[in-house]
N, C-alpha and C positions, 0 to 999 in steps of 0.2 A: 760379814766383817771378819779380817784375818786377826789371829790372836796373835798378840803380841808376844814372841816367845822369851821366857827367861835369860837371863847370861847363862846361869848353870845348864841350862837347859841346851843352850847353844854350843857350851862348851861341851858336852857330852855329844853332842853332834859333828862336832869338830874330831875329836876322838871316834868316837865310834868309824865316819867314815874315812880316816885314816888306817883305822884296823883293814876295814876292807881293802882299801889301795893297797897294803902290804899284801894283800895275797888280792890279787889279780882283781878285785871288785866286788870278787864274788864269794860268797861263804855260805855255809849251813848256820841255823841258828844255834846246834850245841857249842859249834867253831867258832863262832862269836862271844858267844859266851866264855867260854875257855880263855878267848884273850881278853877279856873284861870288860865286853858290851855287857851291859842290864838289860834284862829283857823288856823293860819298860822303853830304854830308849830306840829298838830295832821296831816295839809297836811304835812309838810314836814319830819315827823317821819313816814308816810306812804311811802312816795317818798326813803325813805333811807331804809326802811325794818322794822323798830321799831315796828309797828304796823303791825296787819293784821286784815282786815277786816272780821265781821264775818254776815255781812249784812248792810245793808242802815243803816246810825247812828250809828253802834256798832264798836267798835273798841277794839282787845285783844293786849298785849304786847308779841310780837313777842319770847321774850325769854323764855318766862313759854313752861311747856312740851308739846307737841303735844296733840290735843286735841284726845281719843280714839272715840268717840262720836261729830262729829263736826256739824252734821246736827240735831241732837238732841239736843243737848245742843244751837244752835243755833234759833233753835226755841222755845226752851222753857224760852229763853232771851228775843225775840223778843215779842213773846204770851204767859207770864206769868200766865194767868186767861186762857190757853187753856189747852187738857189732851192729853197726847196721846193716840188713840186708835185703835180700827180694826186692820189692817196689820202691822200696828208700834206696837202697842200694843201687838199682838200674836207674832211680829218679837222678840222685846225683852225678852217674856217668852220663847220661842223656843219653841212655839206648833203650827210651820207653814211652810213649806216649799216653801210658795209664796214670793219671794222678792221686800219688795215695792218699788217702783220708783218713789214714793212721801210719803211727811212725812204726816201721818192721822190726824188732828187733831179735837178733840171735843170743839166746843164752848156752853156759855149758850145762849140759843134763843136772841137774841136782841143784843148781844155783838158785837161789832165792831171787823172787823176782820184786821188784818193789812198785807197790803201785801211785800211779800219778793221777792228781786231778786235772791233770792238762799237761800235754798235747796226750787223745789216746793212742795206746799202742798196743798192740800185739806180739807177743813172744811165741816164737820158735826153739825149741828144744832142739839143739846140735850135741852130736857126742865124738871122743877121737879127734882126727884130722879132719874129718867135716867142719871142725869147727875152729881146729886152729891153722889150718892153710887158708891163705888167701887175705891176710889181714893187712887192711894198709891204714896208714894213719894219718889223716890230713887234718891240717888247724882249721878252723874257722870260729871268727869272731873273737882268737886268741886260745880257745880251747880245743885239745886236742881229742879228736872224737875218730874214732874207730870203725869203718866200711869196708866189707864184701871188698875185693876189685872184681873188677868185671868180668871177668870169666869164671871166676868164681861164683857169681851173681844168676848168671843164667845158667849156669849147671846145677843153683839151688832149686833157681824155677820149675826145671824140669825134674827134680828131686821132687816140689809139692805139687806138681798141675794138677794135680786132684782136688787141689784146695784154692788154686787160681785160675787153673781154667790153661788149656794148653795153646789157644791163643794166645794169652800172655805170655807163653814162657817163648813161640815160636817167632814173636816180631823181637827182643831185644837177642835174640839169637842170630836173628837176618840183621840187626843193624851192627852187629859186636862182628860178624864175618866182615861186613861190609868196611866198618869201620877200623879195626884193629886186624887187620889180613895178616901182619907181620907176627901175631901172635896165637897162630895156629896150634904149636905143642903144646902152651901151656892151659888152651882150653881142653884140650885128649886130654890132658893129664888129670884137670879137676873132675873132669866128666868122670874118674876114672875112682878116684877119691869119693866122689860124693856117689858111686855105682850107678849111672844113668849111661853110661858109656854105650850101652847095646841101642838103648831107646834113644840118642840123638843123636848118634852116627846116619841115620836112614837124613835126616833133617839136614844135617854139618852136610853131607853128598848132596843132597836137593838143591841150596841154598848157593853153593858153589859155584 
């Protein structure tokens, strides 16, 4: 049987998720508080369904659309100053056939990483221009979240194949040729940035 909930109760509810619609839906639990949630009322808009959780501290309003992107956008909440790249990054261009089972993410060397009870992910150490060429920035689900471009993407591959396997790194290279032909310098270029330039030259010629 559902409880019957208070006025005051309701009016806190009423409040609280109008705090959230003023900032996009979505908040951290300090963020909430600051603007003069009680932390009683974010559990108890949890316990009722109002909210759902999109990881430790983050809380979205349950009523806004589904998210299409929930592990993405969830991370790029979480690690704002992270990129996504490798398999997340080739997933998103659609120049990969591998489907990750964790979310990639790039950090800059020294950067604190924070950890998630969901979605897992794996962090990459970038340092230099490895890490800040190639950034581009696409919304989804309203939130601005941070990926590799593609040629960027496969010049990192071939920067880890050690740690994914050089199959991987050779099929979204065959389909980034195939696919984006009009974009030949600026792959030389990152090859060149991220020093793989000698070892995918023989592959960039083969694939030709």
């Amino acid at each position: 049987m559902t409880r019957k909930r208070k006025t005051g109760e309701l009016e806190a509810f009423d409040a609280a998720a109008a705090v959230f619609r003023e900032h996009g839906g979505v908040l951290r639990t300090m963020e909430a508080m600051r603007h003069g949630v009680h932390p009683r009322t974010l559990y108890a808009m949890r316990d009722a369904g109002a909210l759902e959780r999109l990881g430790r501290g983050l809380d979205r309003l349950a009523e806004l659309r589904r998210l299409a992107n929930p592990d993405l956008v969830g991370v790029a909440l979480h690690i704002p100053d992270g990129v996504l790249c490798l398999l997340s990054a080739l997933a998103f261009h659609g120049i990969t056939t591998e489907i990750p089972h964790e979310v990639y993410v790039a950090l800059k060397r020294g950067a604190e990483s924070r950890r998630l009870e969901y979605p897992p992910v794996r962090v990459f150490w970038f340092t230099g221009k490895a890490f800040t060429e190639g950034i581009e920035i696409h919304e989804l689900d309203g939130v601005e979240v941070r990926v590799f471009g593609a040629a960027k993407s496969v010049a990192d591959c071939f920067k880890y194949r050690n740690k994914l396997g050089l199959d991987v790194a050779i099929e979204p290279l065959r389909l980034y040729l195939r696919e984006l032909q009009d974009q030949p310098d600026e792959l030389v270029r990152l090859t060149r940035i991220c020093r793989v330039e000698k070892v995918m030259r023989p592959y960039i010629e083969g694939l030709r």
